[in-house]
N, CA, C and O atoms as a Maestro MAE file, in Angstrom:
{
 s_m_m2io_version
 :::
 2.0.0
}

f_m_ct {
 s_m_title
 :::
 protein
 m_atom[288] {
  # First column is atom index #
  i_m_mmod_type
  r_m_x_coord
  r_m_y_coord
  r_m_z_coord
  i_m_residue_number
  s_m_chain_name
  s_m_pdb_residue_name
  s_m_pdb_atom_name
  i_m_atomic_number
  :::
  1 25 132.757 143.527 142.891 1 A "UNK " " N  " 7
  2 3 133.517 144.116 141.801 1 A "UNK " " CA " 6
  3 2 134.931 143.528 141.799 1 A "UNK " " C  " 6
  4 15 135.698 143.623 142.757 1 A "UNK " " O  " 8
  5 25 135.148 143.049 140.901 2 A "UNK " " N  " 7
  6 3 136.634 142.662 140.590 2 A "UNK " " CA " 6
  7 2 138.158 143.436 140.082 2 A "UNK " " C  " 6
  8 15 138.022 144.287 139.203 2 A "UNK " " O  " 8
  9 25 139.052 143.275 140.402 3 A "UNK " " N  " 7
  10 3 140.129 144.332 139.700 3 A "UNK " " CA " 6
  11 2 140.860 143.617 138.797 3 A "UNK " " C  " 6
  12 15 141.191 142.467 139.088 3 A "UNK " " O  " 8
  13 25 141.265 144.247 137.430 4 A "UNK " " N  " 7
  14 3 142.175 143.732 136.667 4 A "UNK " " CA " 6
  15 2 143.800 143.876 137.310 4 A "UNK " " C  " 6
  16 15 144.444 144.911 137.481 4 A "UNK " " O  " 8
  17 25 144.132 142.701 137.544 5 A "UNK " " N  " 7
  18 3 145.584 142.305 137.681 5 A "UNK " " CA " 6
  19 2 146.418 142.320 135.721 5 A "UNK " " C  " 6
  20 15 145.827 142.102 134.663 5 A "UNK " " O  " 8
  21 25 147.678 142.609 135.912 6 A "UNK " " N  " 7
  22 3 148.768 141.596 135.294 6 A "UNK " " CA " 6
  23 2 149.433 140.712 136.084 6 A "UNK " " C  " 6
  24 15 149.686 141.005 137.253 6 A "UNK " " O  " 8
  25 25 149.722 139.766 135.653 7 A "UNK " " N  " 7
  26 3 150.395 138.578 136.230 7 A "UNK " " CA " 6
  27 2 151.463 137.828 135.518 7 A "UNK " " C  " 6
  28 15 151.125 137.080 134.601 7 A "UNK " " O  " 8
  29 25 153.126 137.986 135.944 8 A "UNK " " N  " 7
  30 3 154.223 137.934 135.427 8 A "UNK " " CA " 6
  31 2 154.542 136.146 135.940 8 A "UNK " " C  " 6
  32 15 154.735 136.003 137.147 8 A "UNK " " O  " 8
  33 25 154.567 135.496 135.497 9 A "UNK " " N  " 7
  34 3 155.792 134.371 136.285 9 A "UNK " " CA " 6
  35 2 157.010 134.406 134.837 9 A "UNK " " C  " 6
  36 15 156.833 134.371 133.620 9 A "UNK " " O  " 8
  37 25 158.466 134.508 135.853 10 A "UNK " " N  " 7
  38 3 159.275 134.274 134.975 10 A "UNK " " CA " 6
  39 2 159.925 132.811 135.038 10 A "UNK " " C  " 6
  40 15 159.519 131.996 135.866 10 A "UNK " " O  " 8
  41 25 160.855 132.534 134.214 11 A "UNK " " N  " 7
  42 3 161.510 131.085 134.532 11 A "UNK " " CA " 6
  43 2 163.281 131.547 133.147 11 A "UNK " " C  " 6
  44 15 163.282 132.075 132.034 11 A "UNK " " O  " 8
  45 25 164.278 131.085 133.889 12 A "UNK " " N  " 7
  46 3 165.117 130.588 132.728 12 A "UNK " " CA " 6
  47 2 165.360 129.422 132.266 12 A "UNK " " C  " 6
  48 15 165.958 128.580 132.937 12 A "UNK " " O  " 8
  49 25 165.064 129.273 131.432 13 A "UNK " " N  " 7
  50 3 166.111 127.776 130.418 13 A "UNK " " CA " 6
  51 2 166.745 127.733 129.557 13 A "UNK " " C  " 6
  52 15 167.105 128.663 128.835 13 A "UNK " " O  " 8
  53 25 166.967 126.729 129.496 14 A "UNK " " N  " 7
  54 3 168.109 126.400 127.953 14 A "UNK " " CA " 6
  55 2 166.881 125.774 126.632 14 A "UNK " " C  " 6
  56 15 166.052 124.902 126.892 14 A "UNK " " O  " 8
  57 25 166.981 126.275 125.584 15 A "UNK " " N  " 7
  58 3 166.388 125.953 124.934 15 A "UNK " " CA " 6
  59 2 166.896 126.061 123.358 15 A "UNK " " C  " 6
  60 15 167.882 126.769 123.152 15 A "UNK " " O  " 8
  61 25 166.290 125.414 122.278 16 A "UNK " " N  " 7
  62 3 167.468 125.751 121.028 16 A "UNK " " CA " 6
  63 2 166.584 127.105 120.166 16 A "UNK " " C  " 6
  64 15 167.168 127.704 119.264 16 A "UNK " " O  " 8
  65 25 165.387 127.417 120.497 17 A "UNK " " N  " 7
  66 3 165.071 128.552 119.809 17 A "UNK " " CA " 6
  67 2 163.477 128.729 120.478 17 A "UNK " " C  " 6
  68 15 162.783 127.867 121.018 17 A "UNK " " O  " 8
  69 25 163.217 130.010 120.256 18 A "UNK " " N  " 7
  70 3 162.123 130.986 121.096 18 A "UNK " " CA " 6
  71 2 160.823 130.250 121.227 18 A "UNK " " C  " 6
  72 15 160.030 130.574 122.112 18 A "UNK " " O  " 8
  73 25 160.446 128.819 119.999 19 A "UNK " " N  " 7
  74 3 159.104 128.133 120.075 19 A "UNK " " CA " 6
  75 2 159.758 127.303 121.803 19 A "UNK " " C  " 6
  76 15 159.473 127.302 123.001 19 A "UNK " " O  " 8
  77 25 160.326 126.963 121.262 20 A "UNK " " N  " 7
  78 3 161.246 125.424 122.228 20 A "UNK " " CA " 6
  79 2 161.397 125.694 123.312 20 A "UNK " " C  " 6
  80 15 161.490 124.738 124.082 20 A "UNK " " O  " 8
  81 25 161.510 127.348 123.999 21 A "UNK " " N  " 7
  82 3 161.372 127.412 125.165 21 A "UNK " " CA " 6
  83 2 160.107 127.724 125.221 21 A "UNK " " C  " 6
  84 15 159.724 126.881 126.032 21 A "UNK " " O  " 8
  85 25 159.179 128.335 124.940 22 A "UNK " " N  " 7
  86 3 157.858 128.920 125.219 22 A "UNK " " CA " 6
  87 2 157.582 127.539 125.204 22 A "UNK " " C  " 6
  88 15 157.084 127.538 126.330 22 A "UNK " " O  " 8
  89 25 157.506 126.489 124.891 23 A "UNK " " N  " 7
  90 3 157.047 125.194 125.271 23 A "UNK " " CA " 6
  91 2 157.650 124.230 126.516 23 A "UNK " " C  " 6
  92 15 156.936 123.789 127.417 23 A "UNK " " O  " 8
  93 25 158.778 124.040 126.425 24 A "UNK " " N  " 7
  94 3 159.143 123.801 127.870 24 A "UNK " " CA " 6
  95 2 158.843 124.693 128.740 24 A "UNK " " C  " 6
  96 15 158.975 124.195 129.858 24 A "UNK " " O  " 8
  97 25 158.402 126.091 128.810 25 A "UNK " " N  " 7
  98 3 158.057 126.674 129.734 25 A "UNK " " CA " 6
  99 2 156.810 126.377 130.056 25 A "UNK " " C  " 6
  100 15 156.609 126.399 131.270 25 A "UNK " " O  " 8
  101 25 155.527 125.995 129.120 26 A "UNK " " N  " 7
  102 3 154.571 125.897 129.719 26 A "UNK " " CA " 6
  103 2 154.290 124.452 129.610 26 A "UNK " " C  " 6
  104 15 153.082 124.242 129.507 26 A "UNK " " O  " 8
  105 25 154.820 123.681 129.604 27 A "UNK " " N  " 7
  106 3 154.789 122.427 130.425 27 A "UNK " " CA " 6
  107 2 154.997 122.530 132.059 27 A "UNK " " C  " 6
  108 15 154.184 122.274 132.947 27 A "UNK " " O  " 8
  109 25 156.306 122.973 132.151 28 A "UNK " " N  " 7
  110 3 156.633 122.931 134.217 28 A "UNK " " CA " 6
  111 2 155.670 123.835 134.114 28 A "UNK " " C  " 6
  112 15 154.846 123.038 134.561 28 A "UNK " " O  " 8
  113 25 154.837 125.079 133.868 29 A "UNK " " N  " 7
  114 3 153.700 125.759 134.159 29 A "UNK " " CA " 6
  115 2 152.781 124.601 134.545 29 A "UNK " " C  " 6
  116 15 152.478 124.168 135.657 29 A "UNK " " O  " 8
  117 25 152.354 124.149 133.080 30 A "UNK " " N  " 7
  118 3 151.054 122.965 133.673 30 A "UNK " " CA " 6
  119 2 150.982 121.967 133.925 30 A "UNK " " C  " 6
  120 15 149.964 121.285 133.808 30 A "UNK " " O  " 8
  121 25 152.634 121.403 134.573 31 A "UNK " " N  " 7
  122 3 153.214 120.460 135.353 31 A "UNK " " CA " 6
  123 2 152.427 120.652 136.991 31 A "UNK " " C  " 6
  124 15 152.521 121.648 137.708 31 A "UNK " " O  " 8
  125 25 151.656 119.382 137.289 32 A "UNK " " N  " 7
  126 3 150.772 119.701 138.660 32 A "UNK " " CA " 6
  127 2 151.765 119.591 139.646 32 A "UNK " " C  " 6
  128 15 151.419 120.177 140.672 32 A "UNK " " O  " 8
  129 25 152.894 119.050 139.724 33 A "UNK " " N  " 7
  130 3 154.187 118.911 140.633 33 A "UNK " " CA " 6
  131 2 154.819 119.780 140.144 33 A "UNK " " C  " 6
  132 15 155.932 119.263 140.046 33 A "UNK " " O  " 8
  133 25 154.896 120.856 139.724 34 A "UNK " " N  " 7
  134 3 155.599 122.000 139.498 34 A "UNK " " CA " 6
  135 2 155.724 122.755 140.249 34 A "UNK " " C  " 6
  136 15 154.641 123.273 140.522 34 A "UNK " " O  " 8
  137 25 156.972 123.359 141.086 35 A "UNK " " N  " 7
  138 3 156.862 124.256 141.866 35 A "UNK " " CA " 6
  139 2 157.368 125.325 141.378 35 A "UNK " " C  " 6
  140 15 158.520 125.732 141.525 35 A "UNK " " O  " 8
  141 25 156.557 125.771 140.817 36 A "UNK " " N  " 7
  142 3 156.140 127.284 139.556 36 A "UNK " " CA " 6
  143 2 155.261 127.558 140.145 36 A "UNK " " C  " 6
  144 15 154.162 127.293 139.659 36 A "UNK " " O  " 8
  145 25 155.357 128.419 141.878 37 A "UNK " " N  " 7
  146 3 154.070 128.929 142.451 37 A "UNK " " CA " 6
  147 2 154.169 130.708 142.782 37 A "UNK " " C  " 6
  148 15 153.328 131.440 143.305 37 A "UNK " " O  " 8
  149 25 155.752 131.075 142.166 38 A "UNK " " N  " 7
  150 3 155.836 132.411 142.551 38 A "UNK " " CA " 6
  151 2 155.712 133.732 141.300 38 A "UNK " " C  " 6
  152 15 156.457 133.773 140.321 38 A "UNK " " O  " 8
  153 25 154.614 134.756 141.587 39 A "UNK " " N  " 7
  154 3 154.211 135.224 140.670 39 A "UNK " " CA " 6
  155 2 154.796 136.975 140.761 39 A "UNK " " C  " 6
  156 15 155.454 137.382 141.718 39 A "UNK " " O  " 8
  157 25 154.479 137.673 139.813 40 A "UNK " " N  " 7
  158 3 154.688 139.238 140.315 40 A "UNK " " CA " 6
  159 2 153.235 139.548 139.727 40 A "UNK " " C  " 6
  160 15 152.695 139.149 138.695 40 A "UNK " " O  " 8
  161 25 152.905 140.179 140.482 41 A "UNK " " N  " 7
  162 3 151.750 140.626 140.383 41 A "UNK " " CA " 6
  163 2 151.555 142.454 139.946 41 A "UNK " " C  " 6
  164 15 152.587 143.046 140.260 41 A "UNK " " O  " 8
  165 25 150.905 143.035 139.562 42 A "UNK " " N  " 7
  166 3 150.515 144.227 138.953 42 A "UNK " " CA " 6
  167 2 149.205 144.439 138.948 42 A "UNK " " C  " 6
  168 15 148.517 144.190 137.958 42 A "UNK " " O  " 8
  169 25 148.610 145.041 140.333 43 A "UNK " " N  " 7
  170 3 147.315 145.774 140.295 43 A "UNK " " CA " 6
  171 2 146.986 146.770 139.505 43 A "UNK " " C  " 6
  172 15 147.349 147.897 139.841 43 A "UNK " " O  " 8
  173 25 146.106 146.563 138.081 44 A "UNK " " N  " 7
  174 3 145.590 147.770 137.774 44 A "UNK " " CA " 6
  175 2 145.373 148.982 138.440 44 A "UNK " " C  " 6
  176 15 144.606 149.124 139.392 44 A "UNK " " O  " 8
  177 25 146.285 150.140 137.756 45 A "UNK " " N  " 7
  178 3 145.823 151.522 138.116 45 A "UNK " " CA " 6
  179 2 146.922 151.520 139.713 45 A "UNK " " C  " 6
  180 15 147.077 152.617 140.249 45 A "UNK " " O  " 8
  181 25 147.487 150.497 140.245 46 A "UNK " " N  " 7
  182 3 148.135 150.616 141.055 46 A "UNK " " CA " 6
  183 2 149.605 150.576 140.921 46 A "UNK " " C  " 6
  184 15 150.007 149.849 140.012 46 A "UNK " " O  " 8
  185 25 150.946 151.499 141.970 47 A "UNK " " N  " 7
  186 3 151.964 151.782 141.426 47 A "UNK " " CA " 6
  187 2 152.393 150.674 142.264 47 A "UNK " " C  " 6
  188 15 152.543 151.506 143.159 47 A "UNK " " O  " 8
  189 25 152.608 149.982 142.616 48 A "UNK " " N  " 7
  190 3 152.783 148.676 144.092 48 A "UNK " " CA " 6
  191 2 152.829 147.308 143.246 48 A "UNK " " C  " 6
  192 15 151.834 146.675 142.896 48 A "UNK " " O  " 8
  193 25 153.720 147.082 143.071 49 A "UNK " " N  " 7
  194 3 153.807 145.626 142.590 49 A "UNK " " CA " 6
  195 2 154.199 144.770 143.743 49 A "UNK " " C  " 6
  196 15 155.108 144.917 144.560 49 A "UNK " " O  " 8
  197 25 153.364 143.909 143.625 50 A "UNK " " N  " 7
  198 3 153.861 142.707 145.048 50 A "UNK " " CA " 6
  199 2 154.452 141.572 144.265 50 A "UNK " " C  " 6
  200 15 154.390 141.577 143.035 50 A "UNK " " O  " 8
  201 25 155.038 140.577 144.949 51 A "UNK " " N  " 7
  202 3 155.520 139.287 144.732 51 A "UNK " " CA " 6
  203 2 154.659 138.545 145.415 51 A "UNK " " C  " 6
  204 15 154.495 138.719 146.623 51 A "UNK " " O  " 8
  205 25 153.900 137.480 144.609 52 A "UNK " " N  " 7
  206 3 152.901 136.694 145.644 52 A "UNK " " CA " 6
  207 2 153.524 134.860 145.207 52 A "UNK " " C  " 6
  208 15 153.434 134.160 144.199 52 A "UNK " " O  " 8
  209 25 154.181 134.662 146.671 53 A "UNK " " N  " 7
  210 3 154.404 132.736 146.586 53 A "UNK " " CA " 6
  211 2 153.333 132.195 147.289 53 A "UNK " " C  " 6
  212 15 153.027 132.440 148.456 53 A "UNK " " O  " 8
  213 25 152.686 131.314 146.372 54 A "UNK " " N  " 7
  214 3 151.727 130.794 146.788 54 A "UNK " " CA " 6
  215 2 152.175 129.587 147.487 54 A "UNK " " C  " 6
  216 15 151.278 128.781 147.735 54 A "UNK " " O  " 8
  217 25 153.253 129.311 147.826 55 A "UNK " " N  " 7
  218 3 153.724 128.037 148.440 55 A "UNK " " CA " 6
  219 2 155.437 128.025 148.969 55 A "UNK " " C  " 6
  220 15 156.358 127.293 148.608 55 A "UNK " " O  " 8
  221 25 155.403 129.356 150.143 56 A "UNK " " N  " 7
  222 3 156.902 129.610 150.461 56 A "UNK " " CA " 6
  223 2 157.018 128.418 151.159 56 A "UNK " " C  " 6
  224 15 158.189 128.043 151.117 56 A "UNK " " O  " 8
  225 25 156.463 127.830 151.644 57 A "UNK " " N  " 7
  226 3 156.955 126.759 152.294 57 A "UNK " " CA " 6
  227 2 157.347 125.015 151.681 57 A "UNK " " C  " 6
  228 15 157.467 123.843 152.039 57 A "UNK " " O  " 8
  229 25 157.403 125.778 150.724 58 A "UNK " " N  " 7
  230 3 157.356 124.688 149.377 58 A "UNK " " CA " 6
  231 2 157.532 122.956 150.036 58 A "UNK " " C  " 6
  232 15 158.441 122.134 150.152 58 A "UNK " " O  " 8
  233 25 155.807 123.060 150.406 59 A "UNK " " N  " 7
  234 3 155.003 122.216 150.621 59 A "UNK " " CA " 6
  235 2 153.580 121.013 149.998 59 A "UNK " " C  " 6
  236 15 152.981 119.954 150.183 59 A "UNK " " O  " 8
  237 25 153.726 122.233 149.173 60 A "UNK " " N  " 7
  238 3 152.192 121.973 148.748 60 A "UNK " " CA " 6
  239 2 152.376 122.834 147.338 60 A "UNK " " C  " 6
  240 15 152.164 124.044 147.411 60 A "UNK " " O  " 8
  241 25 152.868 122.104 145.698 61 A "UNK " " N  " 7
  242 3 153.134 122.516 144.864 61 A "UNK " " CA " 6
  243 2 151.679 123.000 144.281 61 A "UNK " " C  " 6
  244 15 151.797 123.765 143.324 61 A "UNK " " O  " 8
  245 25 150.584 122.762 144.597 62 A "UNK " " N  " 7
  246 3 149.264 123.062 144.111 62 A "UNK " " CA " 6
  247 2 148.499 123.837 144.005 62 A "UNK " " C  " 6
  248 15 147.408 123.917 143.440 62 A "UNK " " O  " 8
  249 25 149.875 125.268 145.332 63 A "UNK " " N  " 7
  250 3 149.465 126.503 145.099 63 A "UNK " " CA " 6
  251 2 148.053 126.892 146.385 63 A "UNK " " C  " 6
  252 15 147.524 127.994 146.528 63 A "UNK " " O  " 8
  253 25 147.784 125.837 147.030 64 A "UNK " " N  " 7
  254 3 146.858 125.957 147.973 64 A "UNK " " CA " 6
  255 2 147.034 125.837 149.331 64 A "UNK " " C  " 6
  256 15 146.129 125.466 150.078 64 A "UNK " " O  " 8
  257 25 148.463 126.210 149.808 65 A "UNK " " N  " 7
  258 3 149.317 126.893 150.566 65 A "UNK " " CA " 6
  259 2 148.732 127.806 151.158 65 A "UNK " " C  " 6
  260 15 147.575 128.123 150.884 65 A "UNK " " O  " 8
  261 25 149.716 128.600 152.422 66 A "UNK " " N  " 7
  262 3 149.635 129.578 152.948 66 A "UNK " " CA " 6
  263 2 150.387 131.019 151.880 66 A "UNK " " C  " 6
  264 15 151.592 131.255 151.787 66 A "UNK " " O  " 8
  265 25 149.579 131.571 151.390 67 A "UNK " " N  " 7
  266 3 150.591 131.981 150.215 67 A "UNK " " CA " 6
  267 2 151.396 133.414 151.477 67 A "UNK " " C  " 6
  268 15 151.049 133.702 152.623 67 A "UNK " " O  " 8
  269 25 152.615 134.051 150.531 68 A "UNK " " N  " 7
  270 3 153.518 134.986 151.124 68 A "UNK " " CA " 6
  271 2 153.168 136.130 150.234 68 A "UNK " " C  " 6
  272 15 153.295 135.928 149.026 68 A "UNK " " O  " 8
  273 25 152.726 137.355 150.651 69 A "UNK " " N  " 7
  274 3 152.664 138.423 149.667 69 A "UNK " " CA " 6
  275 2 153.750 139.491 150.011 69 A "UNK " " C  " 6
  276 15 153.743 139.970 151.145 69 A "UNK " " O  " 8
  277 25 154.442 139.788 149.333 70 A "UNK " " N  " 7
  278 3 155.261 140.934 149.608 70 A "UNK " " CA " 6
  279 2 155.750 141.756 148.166 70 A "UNK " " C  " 6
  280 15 155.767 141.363 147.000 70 A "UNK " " O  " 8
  281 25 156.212 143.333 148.905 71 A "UNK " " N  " 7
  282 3 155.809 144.481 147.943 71 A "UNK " " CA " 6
  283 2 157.299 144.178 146.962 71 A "UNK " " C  " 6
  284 15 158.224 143.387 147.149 71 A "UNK " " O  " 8
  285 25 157.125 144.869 146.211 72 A "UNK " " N  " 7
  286 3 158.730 144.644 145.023 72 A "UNK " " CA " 6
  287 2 159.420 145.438 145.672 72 A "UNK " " C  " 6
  288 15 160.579 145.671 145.329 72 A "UNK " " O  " 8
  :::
 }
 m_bond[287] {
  # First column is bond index #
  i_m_from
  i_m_to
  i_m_order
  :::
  1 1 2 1
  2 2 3 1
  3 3 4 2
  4 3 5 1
  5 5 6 1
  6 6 7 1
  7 7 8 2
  8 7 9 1
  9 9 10 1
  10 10 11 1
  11 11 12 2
  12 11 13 1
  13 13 14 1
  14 14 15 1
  15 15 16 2
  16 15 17 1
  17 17 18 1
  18 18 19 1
  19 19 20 2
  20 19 21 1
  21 21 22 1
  22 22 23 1
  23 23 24 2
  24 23 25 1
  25 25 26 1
  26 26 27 1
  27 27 28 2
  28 27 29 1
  29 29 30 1
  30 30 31 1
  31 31 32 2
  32 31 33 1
  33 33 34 1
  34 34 35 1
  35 35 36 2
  36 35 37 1
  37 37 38 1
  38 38 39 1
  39 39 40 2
  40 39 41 1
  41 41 42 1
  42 42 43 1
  43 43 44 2
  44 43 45 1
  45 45 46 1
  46 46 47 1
  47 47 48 2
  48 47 49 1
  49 49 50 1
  50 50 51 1
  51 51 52 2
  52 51 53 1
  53 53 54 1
  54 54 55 1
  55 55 56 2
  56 55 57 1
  57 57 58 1
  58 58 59 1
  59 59 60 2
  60 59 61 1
  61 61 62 1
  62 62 63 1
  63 63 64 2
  64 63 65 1
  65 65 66 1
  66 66 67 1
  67 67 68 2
  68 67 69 1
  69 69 70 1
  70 70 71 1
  71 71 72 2
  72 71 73 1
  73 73 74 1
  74 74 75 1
  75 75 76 2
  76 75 77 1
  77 77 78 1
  78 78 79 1
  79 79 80 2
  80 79 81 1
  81 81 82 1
  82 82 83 1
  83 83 84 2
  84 83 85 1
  85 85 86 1
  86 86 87 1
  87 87 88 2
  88 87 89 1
  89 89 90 1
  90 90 91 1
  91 91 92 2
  92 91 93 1
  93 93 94 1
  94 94 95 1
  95 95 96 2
  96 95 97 1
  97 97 98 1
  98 98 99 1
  99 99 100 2
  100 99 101 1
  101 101 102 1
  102 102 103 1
  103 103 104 2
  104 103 105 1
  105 105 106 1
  106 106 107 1
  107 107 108 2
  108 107 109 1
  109 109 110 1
  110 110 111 1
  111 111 112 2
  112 111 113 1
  113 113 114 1
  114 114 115 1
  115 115 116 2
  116 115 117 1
  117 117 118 1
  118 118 119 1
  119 119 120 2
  120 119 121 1
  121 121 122 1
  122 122 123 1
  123 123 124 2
  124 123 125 1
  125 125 126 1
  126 126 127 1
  127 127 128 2
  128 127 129 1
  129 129 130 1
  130 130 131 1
  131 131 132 2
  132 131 133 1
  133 133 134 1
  134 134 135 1
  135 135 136 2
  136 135 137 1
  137 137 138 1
  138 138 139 1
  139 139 140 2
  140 139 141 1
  141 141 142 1
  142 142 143 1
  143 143 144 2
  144 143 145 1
  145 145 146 1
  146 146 147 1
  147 147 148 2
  148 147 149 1
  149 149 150 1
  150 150 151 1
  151 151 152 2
  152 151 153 1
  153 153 154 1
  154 154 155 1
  155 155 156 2
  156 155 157 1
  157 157 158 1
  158 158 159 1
  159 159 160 2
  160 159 161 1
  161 161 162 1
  162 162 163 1
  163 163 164 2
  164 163 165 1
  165 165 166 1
  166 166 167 1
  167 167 168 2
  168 167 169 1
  169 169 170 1
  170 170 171 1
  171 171 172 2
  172 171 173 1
  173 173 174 1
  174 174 175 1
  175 175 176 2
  176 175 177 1
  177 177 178 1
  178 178 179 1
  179 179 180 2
  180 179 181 1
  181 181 182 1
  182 182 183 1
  183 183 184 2
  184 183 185 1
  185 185 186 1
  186 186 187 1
  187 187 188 2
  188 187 189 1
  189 189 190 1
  190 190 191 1
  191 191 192 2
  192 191 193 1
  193 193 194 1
  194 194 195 1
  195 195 196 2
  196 195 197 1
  197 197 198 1
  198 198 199 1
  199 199 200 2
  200 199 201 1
  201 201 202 1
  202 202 203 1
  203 203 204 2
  204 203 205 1
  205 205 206 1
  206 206 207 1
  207 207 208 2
  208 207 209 1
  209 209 210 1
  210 210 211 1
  211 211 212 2
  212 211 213 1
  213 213 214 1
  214 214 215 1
  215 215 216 2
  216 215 217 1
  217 217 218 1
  218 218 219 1
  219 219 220 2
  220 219 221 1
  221 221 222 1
  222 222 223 1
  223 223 224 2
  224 223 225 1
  225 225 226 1
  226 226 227 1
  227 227 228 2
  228 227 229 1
  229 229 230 1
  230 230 231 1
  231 231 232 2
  232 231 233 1
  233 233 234 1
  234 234 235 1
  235 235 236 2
  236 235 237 1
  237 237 238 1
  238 238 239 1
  239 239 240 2
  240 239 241 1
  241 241 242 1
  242 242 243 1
  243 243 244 2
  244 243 245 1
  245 245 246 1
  246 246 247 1
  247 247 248 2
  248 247 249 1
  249 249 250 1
  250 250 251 1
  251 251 252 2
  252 251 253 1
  253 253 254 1
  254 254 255 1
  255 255 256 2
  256 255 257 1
  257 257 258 1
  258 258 259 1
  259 259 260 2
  260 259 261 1
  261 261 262 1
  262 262 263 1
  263 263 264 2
  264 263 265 1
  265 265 266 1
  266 266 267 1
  267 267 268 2
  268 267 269 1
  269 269 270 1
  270 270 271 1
  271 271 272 2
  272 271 273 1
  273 273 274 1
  274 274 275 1
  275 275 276 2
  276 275 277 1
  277 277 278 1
  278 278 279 1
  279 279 280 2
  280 279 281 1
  281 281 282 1
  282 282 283 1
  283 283 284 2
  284 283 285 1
  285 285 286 1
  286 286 287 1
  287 287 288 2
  :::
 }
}
Protein backbone atom coordinates (compact mmCIF):
# COMPACT_ATOMS: atom_id res chain seq x y z
CA UNK A 1 0.00 0.00 0.00
CA UNK A 2 1.29 3.31 -0.85
CA UNK A 3 0.78 6.84 0.90
CA UNK A 4 -0.06 10.04 -0.76
CA UNK A 5 2.74 12.58 -0.15
CA UNK A 6 2.78 16.50 -1.15
CA UNK A 7 6.01 17.47 -2.29
CA UNK A 8 7.25 21.23 -2.08
CA UNK A 9 10.77 22.18 -3.69
CA UNK A 10 11.19 25.87 -3.49
CA UNK A 11 13.85 28.02 -5.41
CA UNK A 12 14.27 32.04 -5.77
CA UNK A 13 15.04 33.95 -8.94
CA UNK A 14 15.08 36.85 -10.83
CA UNK A 15 12.84 36.70 -13.52
CA UNK A 16 10.83 39.46 -15.72
CA UNK A 17 7.30 37.93 -15.15
CA UNK A 18 5.46 34.75 -13.48
CA UNK A 19 5.70 32.51 -17.11
CA UNK A 20 9.68 33.38 -17.13
CA UNK A 21 10.26 32.17 -13.85
CA UNK A 22 8.05 29.04 -13.79
CA UNK A 23 10.35 28.25 -16.73
CA UNK A 24 13.70 28.89 -15.53
CA UNK A 25 12.57 27.11 -12.62
CA UNK A 26 11.88 24.01 -14.26
CA UNK A 27 14.78 23.83 -16.31
CA UNK A 28 17.52 23.73 -13.06
CA UNK A 29 14.54 21.19 -11.92
CA UNK A 30 15.22 19.03 -15.07
CA UNK A 31 18.76 20.14 -15.22
CA UNK A 32 20.56 16.44 -14.51
CA UNK A 33 23.56 18.55 -12.85
CA UNK A 34 21.21 20.37 -10.84
CA UNK A 35 21.63 20.42 -7.36
CA UNK A 36 17.83 20.89 -6.78
CA UNK A 37 17.86 17.74 -4.44
CA UNK A 38 16.17 19.31 -1.29
CA UNK A 39 12.47 18.77 -0.88
CA UNK A 40 9.68 19.41 1.99
CA UNK A 41 7.76 16.79 2.15
CA UNK A 42 3.96 16.40 3.54
CA UNK A 43 2.66 12.96 4.51
CA UNK A 44 -0.92 12.62 3.91
CA UNK A 45 -3.17 12.72 6.94
CA UNK A 46 0.14 13.40 8.77
CA UNK A 47 0.91 16.64 11.02
CA UNK A 48 5.03 16.10 10.62
CA UNK A 49 6.49 17.66 7.78
CA UNK A 50 10.08 16.54 7.16
CA UNK A 51 12.78 18.11 4.97
CA UNK A 52 14.23 15.33 2.83
CA UNK A 53 18.05 16.18 0.97
CA UNK A 54 18.58 13.69 -1.15
CA UNK A 55 22.22 14.66 -1.55
CA UNK A 56 23.55 16.57 1.80
CA UNK A 57 26.69 15.73 0.85
CA UNK A 58 26.36 17.41 -2.32
CA UNK A 59 28.03 14.71 -4.09
CA UNK A 60 26.02 13.08 -6.27
CA UNK A 61 23.47 15.71 -7.95
CA UNK A 62 21.27 12.63 -9.19
CA UNK A 63 19.64 12.40 -6.01
CA UNK A 64 20.96 8.75 -5.46
CA UNK A 65 22.85 9.75 -2.44
CA UNK A 66 22.67 8.97 1.07
CA UNK A 67 19.59 11.11 1.46
CA UNK A 68 19.15 13.33 5.11
CA UNK A 69 15.57 13.29 6.47
CA UNK A 70 14.72 15.65 9.07
CA UNK A 71 11.41 16.96 10.82
CA UNK A 72 10.43 20.90 10.05
Amino acid sequence: MTTPYRIIWEIELDADDPVHAARKALALHRDPRSWATVFTVHPDGDTQVLTVDLDPKHLDPSGNGTPRVTPV
